[in-house]
MIVO-334609 format. One record per residue: residue number from 1; x, y, z of N, C-alpha, C, O in turn. Coordinates in nm, 4 decimals, padded with zeros to 6 digits. Layout:
[NUM, [X, Y, Z], [X, Y, Z], [X, Y, Z], [X, Y, Z]]
...
// end
This chain:
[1, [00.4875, 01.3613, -01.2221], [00.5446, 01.3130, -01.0968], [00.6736, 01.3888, -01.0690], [00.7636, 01.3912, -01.1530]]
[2, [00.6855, 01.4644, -00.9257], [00.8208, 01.5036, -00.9331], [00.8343, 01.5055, -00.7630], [00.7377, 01.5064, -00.6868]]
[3, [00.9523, 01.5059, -00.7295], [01.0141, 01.4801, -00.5674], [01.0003, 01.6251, -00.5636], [01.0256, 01.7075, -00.6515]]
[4, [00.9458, 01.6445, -00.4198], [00.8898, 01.7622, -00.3514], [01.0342, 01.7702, -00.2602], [01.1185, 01.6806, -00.2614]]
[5, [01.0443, 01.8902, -00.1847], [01.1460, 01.9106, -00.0746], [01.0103, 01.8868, 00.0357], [00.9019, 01.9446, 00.0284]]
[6, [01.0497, 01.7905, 00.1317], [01.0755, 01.7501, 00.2848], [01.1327, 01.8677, 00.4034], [01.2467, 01.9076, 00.4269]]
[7, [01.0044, 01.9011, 00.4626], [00.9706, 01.9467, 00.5756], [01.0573, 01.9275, 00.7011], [01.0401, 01.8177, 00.7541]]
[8, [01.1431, 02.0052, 00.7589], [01.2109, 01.9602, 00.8769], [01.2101, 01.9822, 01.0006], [01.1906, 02.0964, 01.0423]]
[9, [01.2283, 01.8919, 01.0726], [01.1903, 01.9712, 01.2236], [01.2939, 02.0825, 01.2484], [01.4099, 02.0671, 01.2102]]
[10, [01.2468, 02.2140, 01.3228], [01.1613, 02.2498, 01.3945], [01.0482, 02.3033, 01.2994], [00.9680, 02.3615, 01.3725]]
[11, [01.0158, 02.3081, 01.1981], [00.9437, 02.3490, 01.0566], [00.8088, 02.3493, 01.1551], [00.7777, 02.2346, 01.1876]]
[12, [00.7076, 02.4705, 01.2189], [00.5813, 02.4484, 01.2749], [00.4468, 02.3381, 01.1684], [00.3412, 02.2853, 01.2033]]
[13, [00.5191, 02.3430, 01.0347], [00.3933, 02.3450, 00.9780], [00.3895, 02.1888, 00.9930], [00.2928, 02.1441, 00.9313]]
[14, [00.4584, 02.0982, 01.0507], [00.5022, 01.9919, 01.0745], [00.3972, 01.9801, 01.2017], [00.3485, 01.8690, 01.2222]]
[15, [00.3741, 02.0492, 01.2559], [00.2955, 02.0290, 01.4216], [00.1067, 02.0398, 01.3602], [00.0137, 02.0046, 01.4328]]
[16, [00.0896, 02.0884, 01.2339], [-00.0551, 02.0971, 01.2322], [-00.1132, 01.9745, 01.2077], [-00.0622, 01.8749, 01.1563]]
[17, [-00.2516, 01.9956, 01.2596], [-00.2956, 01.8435, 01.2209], [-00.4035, 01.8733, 01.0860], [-00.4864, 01.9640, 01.0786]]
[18, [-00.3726, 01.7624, 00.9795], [-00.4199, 01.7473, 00.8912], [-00.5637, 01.7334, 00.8339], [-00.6353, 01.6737, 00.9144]]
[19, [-00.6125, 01.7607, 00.7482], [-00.7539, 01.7699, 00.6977], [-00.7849, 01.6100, 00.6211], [-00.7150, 01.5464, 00.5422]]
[20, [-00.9168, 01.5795, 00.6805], [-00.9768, 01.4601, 00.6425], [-00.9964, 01.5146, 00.4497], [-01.0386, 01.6223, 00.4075]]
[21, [-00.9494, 01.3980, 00.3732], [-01.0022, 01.4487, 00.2252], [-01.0722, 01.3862, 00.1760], [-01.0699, 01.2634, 00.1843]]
[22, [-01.1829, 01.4741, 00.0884], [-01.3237, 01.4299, 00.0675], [-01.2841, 01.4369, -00.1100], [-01.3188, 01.3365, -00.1722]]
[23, [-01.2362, 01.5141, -00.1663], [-01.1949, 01.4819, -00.3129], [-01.1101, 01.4153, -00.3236], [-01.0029, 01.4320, -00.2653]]
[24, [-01.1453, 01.2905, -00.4278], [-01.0552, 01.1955, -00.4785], [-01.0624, 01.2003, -00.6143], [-01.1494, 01.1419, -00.6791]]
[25, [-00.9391, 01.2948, -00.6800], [-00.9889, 01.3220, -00.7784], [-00.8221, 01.3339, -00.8366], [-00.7214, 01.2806, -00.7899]]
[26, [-00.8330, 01.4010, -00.9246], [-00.6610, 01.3758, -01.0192], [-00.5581, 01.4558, -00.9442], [-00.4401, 01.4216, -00.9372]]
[27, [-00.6094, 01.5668, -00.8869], [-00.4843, 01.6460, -00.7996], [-00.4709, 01.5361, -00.6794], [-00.3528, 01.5373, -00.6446]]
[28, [-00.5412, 01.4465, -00.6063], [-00.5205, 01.3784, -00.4940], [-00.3729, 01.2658, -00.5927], [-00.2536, 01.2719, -00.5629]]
[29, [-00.4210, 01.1928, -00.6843], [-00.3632, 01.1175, -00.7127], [-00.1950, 01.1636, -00.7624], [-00.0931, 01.0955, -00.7500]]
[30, [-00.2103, 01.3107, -00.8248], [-00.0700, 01.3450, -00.8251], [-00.0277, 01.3873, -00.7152], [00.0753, 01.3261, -00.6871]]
[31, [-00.0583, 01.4709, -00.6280], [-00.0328, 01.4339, -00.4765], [00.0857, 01.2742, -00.4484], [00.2076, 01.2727, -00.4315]]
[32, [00.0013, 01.1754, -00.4529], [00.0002, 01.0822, -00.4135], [00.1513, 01.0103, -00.4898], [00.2283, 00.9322, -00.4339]]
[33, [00.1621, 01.0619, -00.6247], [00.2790, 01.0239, -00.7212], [00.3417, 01.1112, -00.6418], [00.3963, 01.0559, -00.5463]]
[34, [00.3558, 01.2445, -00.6468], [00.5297, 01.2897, -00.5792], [00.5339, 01.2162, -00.4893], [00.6381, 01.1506, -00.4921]]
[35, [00.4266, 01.1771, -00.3512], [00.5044, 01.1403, -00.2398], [00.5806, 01.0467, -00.2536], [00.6813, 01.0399, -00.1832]]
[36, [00.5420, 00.9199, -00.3787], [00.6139, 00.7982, -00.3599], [00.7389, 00.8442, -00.4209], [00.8413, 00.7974, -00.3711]]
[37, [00.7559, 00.9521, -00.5495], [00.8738, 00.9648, -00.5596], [00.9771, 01.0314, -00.4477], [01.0910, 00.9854, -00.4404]]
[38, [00.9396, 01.1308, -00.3680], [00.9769, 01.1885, -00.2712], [01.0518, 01.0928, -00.1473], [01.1658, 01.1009, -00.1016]]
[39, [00.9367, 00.9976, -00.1126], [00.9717, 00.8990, -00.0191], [01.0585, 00.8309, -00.0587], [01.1279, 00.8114, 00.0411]]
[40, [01.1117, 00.7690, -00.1585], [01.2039, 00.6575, -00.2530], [01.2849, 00.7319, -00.2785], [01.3844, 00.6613, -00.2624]]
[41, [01.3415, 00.8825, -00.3253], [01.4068, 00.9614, -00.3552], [01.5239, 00.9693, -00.1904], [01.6447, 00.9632, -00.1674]]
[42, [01.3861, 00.9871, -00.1041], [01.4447, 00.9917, 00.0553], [01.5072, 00.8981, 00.1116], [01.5664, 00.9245, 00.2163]]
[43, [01.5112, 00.7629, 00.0577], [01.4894, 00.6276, 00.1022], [01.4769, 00.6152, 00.2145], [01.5603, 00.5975, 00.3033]]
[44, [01.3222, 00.6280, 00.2173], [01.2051, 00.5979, 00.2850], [01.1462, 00.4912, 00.2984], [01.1558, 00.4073, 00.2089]]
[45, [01.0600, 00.4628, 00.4277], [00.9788, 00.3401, 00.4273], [00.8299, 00.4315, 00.4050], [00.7286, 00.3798, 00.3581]]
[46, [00.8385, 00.5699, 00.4462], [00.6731, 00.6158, 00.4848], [00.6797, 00.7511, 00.4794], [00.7697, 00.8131, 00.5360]]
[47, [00.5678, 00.8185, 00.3987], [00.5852, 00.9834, 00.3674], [00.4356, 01.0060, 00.4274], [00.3440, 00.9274, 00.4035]]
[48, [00.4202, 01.1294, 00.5128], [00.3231, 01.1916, 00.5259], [00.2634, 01.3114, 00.4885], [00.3320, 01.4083, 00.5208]]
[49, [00.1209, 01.3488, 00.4105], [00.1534, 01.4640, 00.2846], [00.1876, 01.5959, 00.3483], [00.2232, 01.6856, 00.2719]]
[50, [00.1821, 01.6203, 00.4765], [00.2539, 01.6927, 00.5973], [00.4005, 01.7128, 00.5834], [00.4782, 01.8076, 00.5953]]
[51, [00.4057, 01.6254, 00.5628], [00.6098, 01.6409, 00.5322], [00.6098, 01.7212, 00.4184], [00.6678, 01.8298, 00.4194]]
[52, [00.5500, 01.6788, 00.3190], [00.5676, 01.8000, 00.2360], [00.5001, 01.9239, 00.2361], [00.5061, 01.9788, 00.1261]]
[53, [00.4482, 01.9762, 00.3079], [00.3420, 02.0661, 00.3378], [00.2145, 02.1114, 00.2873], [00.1494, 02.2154, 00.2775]]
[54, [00.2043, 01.9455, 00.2497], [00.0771, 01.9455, 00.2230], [-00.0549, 01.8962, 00.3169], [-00.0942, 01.7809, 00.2996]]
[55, [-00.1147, 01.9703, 00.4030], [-00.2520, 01.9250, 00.5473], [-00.3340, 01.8455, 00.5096], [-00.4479, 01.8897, 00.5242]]
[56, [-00.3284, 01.7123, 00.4521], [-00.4441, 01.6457, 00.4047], [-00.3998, 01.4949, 00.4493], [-00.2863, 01.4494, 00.4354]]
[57, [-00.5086, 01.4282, 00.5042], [-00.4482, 01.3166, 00.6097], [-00.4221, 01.1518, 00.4512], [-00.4876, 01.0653, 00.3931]]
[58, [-00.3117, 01.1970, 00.4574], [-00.2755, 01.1101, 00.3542], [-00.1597, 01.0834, 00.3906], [-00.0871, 01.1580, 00.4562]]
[59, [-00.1224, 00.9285, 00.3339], [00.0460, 00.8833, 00.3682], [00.0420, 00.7656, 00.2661], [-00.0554, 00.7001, 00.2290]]
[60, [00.1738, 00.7557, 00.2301], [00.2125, 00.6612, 00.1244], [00.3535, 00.6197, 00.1885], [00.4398, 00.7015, 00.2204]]
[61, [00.3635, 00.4903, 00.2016], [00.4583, 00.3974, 00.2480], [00.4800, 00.2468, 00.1740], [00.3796, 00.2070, 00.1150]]
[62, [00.5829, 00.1694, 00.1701], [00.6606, 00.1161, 00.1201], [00.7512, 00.0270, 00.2338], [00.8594, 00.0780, 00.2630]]
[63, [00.7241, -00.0730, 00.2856], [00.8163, -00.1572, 00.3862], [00.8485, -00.2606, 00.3748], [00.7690, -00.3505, 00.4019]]
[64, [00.9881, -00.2916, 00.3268], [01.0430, -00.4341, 00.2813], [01.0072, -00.5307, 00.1899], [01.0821, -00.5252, 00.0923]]
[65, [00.9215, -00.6193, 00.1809], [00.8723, -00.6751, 00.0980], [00.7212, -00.6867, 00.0590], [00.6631, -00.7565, -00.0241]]
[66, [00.6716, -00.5777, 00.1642], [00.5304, -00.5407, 00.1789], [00.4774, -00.4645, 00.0744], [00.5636, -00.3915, 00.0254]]
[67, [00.3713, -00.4548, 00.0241], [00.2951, -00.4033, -00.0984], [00.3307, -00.2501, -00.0701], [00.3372, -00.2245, 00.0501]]
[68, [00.3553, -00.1426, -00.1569], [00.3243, -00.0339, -00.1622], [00.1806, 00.0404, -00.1284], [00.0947, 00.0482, -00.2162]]
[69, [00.1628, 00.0856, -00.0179], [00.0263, 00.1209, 00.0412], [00.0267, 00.2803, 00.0108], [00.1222, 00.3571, 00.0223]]
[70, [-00.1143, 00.3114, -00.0339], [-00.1659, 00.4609, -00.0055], [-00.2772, 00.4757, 00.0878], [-00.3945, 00.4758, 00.0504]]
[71, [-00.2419, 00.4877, 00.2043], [-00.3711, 00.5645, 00.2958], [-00.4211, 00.6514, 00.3206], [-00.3595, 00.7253, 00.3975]]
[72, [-00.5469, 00.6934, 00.2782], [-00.6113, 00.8430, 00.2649], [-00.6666, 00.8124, 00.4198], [-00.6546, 00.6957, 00.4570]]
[73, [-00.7204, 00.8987, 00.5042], [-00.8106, 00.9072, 00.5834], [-00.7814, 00.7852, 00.6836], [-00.8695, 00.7139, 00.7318]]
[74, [-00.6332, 00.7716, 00.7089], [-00.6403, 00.6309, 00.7639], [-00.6373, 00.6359, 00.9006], [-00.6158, 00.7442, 00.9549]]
[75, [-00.6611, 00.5040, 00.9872], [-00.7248, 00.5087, 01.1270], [-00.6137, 00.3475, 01.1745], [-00.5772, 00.2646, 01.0911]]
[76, [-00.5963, 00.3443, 01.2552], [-00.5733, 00.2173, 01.3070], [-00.5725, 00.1324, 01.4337], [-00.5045, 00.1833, 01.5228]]
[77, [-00.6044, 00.0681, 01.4512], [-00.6548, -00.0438, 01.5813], [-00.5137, -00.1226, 01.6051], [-00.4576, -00.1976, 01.5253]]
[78, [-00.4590, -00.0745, 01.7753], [-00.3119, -00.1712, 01.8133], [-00.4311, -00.2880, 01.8599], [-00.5356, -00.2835, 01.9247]]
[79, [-00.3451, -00.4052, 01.7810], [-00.3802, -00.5176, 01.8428], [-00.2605, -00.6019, 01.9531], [-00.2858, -00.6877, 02.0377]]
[80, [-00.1420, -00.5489, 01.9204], [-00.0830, -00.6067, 01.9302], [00.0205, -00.5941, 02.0385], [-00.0415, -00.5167, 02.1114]]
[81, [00.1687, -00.6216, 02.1194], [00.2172, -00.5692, 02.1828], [00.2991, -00.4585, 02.1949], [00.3125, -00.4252, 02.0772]]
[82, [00.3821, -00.3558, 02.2820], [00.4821, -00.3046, 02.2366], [00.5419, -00.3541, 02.2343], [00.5493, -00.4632, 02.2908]]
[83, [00.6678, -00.2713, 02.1262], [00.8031, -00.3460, 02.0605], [00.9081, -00.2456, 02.0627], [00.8962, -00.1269, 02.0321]]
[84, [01.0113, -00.3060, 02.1020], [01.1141, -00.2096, 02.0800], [01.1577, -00.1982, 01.9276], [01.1430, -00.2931, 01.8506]]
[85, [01.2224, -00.0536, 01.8811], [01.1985, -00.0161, 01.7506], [01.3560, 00.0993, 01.7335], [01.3745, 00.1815, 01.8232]]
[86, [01.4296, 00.0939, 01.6460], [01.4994, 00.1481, 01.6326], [01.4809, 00.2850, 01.4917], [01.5306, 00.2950, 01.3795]]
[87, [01.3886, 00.3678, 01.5685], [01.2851, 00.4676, 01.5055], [01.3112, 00.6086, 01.4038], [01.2799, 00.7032, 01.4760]]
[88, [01.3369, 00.6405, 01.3236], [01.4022, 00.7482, 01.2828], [01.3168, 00.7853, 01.1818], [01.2484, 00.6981, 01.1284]]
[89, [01.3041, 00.9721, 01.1240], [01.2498, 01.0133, 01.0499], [01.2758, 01.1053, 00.9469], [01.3432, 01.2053, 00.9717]]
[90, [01.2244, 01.0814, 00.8177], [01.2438, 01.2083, 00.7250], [01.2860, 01.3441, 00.7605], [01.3826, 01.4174, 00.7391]]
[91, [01.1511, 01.3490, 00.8367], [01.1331, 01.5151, 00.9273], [01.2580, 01.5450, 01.0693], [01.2651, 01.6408, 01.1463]]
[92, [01.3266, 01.4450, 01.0618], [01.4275, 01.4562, 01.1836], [01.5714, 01.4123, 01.1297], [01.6575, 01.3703, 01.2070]]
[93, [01.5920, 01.4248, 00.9927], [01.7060, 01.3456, 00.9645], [01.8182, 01.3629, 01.0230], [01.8508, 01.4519, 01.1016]]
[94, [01.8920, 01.2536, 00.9729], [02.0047, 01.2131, 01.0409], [02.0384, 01.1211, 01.1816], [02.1438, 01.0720, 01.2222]]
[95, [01.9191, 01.1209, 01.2287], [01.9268, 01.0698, 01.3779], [01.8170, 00.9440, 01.4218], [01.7060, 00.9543, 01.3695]]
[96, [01.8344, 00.8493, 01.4954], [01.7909, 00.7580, 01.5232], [01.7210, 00.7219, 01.6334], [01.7348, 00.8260, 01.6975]]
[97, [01.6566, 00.6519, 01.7023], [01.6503, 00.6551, 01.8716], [01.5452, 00.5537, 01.8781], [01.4471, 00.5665, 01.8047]]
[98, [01.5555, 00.4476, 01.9632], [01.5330, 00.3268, 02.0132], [01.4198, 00.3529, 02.1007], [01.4328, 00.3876, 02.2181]]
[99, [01.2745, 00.3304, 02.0235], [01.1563, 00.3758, 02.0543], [01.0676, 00.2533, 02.1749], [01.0830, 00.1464, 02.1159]]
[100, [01.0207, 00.2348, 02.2524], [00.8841, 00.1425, 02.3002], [00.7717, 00.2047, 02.2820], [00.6845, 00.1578, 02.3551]]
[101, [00.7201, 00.3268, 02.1879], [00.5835, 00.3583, 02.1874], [00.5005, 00.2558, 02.0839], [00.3901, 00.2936, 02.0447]]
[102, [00.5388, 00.1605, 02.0513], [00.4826, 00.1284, 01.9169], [00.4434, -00.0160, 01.9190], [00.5296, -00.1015, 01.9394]]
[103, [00.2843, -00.0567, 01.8937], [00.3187, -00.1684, 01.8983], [00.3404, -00.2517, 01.7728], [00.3738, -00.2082, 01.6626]]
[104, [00.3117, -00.4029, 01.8129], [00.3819, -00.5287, 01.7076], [00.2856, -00.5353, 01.5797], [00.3298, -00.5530, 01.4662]]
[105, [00.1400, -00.5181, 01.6114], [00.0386, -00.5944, 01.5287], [-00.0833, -00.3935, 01.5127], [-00.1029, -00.3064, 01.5974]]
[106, [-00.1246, -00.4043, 01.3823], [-00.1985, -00.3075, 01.3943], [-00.3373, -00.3602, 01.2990], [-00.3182, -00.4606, 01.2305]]
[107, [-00.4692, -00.2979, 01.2935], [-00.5548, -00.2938, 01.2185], [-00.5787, -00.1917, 01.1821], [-00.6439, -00.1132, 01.2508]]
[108, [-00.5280, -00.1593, 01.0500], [-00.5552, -00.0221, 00.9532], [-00.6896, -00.0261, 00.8503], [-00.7352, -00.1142, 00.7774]]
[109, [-00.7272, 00.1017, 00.8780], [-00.8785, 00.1085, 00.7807], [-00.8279, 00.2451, 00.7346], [-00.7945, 00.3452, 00.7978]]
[110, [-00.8335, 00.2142, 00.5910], [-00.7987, 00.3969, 00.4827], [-00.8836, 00.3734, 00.3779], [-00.9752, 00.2938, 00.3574]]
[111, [-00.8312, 00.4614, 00.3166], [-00.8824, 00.5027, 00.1441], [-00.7766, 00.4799, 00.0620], [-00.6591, 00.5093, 00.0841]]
[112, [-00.8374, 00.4091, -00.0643], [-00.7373, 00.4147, -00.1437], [-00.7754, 00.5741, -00.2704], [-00.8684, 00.6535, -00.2560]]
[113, [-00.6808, 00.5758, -00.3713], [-00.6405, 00.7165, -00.4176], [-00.7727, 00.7205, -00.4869], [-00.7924, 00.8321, -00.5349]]
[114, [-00.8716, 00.6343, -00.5086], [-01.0061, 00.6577, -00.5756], [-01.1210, 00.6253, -00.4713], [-01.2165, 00.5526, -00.4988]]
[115, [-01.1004, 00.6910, -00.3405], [-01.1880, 00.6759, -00.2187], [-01.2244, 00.5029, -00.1544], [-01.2515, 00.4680, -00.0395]]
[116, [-01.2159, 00.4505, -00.2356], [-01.2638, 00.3185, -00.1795], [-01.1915, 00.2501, -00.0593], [-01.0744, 00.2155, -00.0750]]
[117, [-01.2471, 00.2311, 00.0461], [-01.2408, 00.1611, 00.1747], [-01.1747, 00.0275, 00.1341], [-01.1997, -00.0464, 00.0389]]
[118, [-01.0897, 00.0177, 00.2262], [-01.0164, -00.1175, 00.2532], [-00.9662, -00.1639, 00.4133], [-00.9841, -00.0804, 00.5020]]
[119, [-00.9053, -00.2931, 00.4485], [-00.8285, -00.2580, 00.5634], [-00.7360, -00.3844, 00.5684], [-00.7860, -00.4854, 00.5190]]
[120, [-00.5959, -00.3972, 00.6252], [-00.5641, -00.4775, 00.6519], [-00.4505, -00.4531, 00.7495], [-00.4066, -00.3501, 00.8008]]
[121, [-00.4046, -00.6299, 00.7619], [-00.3427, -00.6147, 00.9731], [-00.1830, -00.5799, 00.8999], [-00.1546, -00.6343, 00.7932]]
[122, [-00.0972, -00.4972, 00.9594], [00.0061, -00.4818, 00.9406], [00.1215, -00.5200, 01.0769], [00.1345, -00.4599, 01.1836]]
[123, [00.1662, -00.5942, 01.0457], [00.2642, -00.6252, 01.1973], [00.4123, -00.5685, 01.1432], [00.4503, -00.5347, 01.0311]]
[124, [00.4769, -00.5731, 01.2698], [00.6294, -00.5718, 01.2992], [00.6427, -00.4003, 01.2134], [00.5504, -00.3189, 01.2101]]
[125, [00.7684, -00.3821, 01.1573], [00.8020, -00.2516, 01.1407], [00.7174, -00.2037, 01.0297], [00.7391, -00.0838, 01.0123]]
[126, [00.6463, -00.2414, 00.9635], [00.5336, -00.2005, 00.8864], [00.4054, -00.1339, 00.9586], [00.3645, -00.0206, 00.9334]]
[127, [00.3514, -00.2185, 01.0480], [00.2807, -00.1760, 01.2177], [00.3440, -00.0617, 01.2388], [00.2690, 00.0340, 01.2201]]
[128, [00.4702, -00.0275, 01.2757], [00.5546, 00.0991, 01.3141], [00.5345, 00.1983, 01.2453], [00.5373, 00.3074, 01.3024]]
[129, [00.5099, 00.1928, 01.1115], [00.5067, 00.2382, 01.0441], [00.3668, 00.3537, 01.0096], [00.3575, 00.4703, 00.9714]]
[130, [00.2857, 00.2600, 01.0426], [00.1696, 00.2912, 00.9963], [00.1459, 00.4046, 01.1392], [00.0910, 00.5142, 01.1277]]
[131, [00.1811, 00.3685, 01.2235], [00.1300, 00.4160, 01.3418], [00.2690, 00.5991, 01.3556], [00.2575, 00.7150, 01.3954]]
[132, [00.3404, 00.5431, 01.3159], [00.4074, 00.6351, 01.2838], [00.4223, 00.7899, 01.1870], [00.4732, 00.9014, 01.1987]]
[133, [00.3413, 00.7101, 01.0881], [00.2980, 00.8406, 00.9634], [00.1612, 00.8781, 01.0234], [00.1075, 00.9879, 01.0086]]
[134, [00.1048, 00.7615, 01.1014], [-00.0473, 00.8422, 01.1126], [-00.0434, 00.9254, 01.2572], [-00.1480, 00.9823, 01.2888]]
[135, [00.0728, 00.9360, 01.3481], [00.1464, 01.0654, 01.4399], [00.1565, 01.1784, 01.3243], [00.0911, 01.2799, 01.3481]]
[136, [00.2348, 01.1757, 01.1926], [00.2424, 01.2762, 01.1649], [00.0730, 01.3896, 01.1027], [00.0500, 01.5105, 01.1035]]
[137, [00.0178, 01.3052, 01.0716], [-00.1148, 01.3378, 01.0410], [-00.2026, 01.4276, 01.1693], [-00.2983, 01.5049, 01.1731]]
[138, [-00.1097, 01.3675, 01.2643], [-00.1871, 01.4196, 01.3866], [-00.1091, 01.5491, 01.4536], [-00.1343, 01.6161, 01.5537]]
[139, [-00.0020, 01.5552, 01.3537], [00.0706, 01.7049, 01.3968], [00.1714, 01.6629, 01.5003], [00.2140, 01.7589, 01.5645]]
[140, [00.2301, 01.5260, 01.5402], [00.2700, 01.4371, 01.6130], [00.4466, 01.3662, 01.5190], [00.4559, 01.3167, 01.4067]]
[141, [00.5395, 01.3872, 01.6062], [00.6482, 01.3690, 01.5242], [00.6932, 01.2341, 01.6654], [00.6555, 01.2375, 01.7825]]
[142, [00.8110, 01.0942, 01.5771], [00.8623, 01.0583, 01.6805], [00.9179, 01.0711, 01.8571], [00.9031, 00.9990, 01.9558]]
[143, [01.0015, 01.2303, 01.8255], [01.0243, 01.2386, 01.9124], [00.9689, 01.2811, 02.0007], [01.0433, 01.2871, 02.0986]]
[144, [00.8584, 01.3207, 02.0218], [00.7744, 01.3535, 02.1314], [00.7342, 01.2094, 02.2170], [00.6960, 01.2055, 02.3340]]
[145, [00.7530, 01.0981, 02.1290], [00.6596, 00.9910, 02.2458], [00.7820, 00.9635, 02.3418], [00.7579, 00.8944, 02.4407]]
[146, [00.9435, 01.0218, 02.3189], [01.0683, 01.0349, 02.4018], [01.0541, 01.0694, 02.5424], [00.9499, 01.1279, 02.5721]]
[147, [01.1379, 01.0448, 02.6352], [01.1404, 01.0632, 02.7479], [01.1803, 01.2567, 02.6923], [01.2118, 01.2951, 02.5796]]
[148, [01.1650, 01.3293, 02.8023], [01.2098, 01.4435, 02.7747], [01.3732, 01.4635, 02.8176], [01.4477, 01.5597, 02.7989]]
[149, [01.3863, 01.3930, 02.8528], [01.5756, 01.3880, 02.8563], [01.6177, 01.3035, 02.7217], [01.6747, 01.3545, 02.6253]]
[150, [01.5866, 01.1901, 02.7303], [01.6092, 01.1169, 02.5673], [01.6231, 01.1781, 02.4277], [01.6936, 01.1411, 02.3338]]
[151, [01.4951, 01.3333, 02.4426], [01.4491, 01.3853, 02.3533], [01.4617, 01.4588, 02.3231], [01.4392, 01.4974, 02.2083]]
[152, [01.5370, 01.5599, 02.4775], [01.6822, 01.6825, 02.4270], [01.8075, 01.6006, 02.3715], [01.8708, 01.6487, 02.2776]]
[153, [01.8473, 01.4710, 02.4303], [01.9677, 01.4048, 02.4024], [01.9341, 01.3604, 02.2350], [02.0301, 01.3677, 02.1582]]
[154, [01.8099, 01.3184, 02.1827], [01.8563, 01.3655, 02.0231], [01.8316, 01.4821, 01.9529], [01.8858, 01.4763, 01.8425]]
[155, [01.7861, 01.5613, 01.9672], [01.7690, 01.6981, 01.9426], [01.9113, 01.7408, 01.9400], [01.9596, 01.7872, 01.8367]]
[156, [01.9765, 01.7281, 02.0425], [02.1034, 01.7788, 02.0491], [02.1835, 01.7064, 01.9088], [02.2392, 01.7635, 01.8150]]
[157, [02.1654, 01.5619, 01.9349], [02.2588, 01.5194, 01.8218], [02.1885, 01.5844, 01.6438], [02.2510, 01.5893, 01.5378]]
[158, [02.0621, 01.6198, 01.6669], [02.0289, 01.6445, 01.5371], [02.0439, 01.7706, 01.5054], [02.0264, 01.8027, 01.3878]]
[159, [02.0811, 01.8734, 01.6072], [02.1305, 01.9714, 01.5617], [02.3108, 02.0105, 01.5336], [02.3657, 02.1138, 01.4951]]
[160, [02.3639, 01.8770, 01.5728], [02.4789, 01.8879, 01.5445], [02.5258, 01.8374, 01.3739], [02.6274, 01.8564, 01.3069]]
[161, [02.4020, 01.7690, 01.3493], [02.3824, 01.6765, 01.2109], [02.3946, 01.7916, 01.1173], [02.4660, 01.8081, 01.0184]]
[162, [02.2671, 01.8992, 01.2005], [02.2728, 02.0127, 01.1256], [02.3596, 02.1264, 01.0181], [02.3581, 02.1824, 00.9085]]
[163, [02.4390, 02.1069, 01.1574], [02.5477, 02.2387, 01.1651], [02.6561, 02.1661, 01.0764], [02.7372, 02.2255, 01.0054]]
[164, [02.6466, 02.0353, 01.0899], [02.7715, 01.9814, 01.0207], [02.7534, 01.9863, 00.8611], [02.8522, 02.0102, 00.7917]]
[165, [02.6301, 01.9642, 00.8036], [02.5321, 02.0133, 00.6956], [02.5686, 01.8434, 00.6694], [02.5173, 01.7830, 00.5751]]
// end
């Protein structure tokens, strides 16, 4: 198990969309160990194996008092309403921004790290969550669901995050 370096925006390889994975086998599962160390290292709620540059539609997340989830191949159904969300990412650090793309209630169907099918409802910022790492899977980062003025106005602040190191 070891913490990988995290992918940053403008990083292209951040924009590809990820490969469905059909081996579930011991490299998936160490895969699956850095991210949680990576993500927890980050203090993180949610890693996508994209962030680390790895193209395989996988995410491992962690939200409050919620079980530690691994979703291979995961899909999800909004049931629920939008919510306002005070949204921020690995891949964008430093910066924050007060989202309505997201809703309250979700139905997630994945894989766990030995292929087997599961699903369950995830609400409130866990919901965010899910719907959030599975944008990055899709080559899809927060700030795009931004107004395009909103979305130079954090860009701007995140390149000042930058410069400041």
């Amino acid at each position: 198990m070891m913490e990988r370096p995290i992918l940053a925006h403008p990083d292209p390889r951040l924009r590809e969309v990820s490969k469905s994975v059909e081996r579930f086998d011991e490299g998936l599962r160490s895969l699956i160990d850095d991210m949680f160390d990576t993500m927890r290292a980050a203090e993180g709620i949610g890693l996508a194996a994209v962030q680390i540059g790895v193209h395989l539609r996988v995410a491992v997340m962690q939200v409050e008092d919620q079980p530690a989830r691994v979703l291979v191949n995961p899909e999800y159904e909004p049931l629920g309403e939008p919510m306002e969300l005070d949204e921020g990412c690995l891949s964008v650090p430093g910066v924050r921004e007060r989202t309505k793309s997201r809703v309250n209630r979700v139905l997630v169907r994945a894989q766990d790290a030995d292929g087997e099918c599961y699903e369950f409802e995830a609400q409130g910022l866990e919901a965010a969550c899910v719907q959030h790492e599975c944008d990055h899977i899709d080559g899809h980062l927060y700030i795009d669901r931004l107004s395009s003025l909103r979305r130079r106005r954090v860009l701007k602040r995140y390149e000042r995050e930058r410069e400041e190191g």
